[in-house]
C-alpha positions in Angstrom: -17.7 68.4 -30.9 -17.9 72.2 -31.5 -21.6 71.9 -32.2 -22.8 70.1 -29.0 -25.0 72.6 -26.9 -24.9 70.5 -23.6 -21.0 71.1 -23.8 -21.1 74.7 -24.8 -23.9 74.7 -21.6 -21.4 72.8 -19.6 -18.3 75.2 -20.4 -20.3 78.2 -19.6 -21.3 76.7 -16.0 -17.7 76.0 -15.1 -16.5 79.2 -16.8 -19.1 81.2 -14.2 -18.2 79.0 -11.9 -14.5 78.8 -11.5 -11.4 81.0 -12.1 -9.3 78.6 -12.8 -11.7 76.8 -15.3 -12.1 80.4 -17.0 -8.3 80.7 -17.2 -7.1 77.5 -18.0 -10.6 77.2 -21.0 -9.4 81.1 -22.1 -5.6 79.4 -22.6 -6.5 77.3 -24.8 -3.8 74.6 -23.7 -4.8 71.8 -25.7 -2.7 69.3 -27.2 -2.6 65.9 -28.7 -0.6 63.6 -25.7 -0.3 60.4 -27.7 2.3 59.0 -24.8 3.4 59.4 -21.3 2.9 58.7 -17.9 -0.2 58.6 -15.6 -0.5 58.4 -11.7 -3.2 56.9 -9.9 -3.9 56.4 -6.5 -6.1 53.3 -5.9 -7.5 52.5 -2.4 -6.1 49.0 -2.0 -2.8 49.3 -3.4 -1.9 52.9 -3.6 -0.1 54.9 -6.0 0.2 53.4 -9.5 2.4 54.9 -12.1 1.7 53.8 -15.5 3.3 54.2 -19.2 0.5 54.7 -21.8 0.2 55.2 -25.3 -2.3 55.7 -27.6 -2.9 53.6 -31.2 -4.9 54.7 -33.5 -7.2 52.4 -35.3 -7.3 52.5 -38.9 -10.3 50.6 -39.4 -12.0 53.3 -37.4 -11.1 57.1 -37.8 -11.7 58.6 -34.2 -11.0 55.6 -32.2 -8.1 55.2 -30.4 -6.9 52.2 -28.3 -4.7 53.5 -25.4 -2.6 50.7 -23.7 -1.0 51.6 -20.1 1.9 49.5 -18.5 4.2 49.3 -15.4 7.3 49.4 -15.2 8.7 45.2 -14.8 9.6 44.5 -11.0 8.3 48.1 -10.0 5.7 49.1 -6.8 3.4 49.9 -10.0 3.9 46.4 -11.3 3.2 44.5 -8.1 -0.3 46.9 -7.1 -2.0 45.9 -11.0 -0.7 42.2 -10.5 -2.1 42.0 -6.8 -5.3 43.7 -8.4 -5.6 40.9 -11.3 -5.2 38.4 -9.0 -8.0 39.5 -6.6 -10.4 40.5 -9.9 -9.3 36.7 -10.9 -10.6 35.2 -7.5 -13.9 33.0 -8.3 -16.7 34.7 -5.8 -18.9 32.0 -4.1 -21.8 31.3 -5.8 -25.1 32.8 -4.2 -27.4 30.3 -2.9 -30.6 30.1 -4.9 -33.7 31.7 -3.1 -35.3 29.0 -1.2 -39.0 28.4 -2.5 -41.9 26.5 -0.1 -44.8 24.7 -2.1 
């Protein structure tokens, strides 16, 4: 948003700031990346690389719906399956508070 004053604040700060803000801002670099390829490195299961692309909805201008994959039967592949599995664990259940009458 060209109009918002808390970004124009923030993009002054990091312009003072930082040289290589100031030159990479003053470039002006700025593209549309619709696909490609992201790396992460997660703590648990290390680097992830990731195919993504981004689908925009028609129902509602500005919103886009940006889907990543792994390659099948890759490192990448094995981390986010080990990942769903753990985030698909059941935790215990807390025991409820203990009340006296």
């Amino acid at each position: 948003d060209p109009h918002d004053k808390d970004l124009h604040d923030l993009v002054g700060e990091l312009s003072t700031r930082s040289d290589a803000f100031r030159t990479r801002w003053g470039a002006h670099d700025v593209r549309h990346h619709g696909t490609g390829f992201k790396r992460y490195h997660h703590p648990a299961v290390g680097e992830l690389t990731l195919a993504y692309q981004g689908l925009e909805m028609a129902a509602e201008p500005g919103l886009t719906l940006t889907i990543y994959t792994a390659e099948p039967a890759s490192p990448s592949e094995e981390g986010l399956r080990l990942l769903a599995s753990w985030a698909a664990t059941p935790q215990p259940a807390e025991p409820a508070p203990h009340t006296s009458n």
